[in-house]
TORBAVO-573040 format. One line per 5 residues: their letters; for each residue x, y, z of N, C-alpha, C. Coordinates in Angstrom, 3 decimals, m for minus. Layout:
a = X Y Z X Y Z X Y Z; ...
end
This chain:
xxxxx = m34.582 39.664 m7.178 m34.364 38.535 m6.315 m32.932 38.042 m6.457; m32.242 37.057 m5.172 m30.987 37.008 m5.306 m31.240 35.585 m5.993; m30.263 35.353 m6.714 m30.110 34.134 m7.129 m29.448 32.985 m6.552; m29.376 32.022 m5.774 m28.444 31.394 m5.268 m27.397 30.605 m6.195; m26.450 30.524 m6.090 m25.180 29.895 m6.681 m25.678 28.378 m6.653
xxxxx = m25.830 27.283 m7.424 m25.988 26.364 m7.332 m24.645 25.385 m6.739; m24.666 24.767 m5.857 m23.621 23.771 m5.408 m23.656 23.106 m6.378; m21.825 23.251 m6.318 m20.753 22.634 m7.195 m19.791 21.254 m7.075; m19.571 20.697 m7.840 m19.087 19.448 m7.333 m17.726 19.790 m7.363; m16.770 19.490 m6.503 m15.372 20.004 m6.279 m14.077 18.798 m7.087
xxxxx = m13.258 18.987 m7.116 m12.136 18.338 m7.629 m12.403 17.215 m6.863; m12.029 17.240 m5.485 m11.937 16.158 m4.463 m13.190 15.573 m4.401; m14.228 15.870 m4.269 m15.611 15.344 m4.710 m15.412 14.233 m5.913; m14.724 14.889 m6.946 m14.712 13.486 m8.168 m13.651 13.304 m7.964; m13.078 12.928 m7.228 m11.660 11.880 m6.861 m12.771 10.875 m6.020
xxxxx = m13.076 11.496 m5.036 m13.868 10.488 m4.318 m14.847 9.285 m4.872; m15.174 9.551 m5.546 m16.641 9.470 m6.547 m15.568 8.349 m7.323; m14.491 8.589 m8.335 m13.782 8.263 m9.276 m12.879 6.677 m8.020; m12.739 6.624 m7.070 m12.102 6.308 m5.880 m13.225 5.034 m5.697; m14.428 5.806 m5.436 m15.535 4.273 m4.524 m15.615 3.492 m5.958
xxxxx = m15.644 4.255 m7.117 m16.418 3.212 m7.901 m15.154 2.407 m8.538; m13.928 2.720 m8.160 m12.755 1.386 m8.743 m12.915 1.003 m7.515; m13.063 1.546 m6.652 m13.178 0.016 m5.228 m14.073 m1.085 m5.035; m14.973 m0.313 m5.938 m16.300 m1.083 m6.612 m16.144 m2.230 m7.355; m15.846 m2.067 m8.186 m15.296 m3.136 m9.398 m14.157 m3.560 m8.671
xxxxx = m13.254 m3.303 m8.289 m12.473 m4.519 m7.672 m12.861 m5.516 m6.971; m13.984 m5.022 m5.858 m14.378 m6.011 m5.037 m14.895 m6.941 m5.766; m15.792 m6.351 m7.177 m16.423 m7.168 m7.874 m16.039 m7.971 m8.341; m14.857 m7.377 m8.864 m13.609 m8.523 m9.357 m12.332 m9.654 m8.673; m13.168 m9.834 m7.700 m12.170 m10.597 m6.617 m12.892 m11.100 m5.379
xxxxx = m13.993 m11.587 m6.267 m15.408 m12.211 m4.570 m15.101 m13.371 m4.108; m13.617 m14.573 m5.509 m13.639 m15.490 m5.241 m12.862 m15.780 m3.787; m13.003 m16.944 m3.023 m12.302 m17.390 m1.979 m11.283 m18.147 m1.789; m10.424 m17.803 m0.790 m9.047 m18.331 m1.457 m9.059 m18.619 0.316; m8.081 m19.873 0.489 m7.357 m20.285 1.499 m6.239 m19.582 1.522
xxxxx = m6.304 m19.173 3.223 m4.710 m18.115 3.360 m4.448 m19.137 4.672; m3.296 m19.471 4.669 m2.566 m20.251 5.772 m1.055 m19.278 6.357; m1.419 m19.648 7.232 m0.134 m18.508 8.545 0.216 m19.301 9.392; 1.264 m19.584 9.705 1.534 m20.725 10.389 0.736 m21.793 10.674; 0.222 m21.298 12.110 m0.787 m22.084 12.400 m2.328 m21.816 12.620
xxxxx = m2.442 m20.802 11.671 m3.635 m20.246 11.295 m4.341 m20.291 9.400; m5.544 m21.159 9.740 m6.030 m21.357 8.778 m7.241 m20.942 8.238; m7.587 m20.158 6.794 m8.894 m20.170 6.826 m9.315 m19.433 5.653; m10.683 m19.152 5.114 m10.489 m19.227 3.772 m11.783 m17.695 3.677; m11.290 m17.018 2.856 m12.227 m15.384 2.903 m12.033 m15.117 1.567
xxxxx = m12.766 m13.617 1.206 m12.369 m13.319 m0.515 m11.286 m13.249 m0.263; m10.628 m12.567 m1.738 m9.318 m12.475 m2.167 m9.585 m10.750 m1.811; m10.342 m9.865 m1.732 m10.603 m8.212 m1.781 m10.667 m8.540 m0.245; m10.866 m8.824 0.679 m10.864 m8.969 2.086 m9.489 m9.008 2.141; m8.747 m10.110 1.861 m7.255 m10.894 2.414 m6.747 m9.571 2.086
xxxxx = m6.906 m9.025 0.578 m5.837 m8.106 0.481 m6.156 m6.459 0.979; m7.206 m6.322 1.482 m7.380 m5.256 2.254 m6.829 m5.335 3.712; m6.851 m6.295 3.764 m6.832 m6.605 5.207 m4.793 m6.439 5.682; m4.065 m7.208 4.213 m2.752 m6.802 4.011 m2.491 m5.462 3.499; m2.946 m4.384 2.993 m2.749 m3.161 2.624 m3.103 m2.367 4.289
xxxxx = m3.874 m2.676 4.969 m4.320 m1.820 6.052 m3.284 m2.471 7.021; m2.675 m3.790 7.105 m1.505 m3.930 8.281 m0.263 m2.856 7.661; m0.074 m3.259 5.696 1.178 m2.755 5.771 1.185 m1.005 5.913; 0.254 m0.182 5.528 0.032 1.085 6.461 0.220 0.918 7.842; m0.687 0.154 8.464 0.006 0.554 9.788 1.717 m0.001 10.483
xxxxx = 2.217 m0.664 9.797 3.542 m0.728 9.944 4.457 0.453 9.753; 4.022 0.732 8.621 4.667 1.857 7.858 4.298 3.196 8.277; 3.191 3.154 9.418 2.845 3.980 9.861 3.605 4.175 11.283; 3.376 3.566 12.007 4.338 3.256 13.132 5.859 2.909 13.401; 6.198 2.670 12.421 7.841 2.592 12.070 8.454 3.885 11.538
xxxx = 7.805 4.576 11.072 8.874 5.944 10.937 9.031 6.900 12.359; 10.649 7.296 11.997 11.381 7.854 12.609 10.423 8.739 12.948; 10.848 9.055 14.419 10.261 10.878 14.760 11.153 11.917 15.394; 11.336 12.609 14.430 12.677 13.621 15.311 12.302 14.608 16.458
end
């Protein structure tokens, strides 16, 4: 009989894995709520929201601002 190869967990598999679960504990670590004021915009969310929310604008800046030859 053939034996089948048992599926393997890959490098990128435990990056991923290694990846959700510090995103994990961060969120965990940052549920409190903080007032963010912008001019004339006010209002108060976690602190793991606000700063996701600033990591995903400054990608897309940084995404859309480079040169294209």
């Amino acid at each position: 009989m053939d034996k089948e190869p048992k599926p393997r967990i890959t490098g990128k598999q435990w990056a991923s894995i290694a990846l959700v679960a510090i995103a994990l504990v961060f969120i965990l670590q940052n549920l409190t709520y903080v007032r963010v004021e912008f001019f004339l915009f006010h209002t108060s969310a976690p602190l793991w929201l606000i700063l996701l929310i600033t990591l995903a604008a400054g990608y897309a800046i940084g995404r859309f601002s480079k040169r294209r030859n």
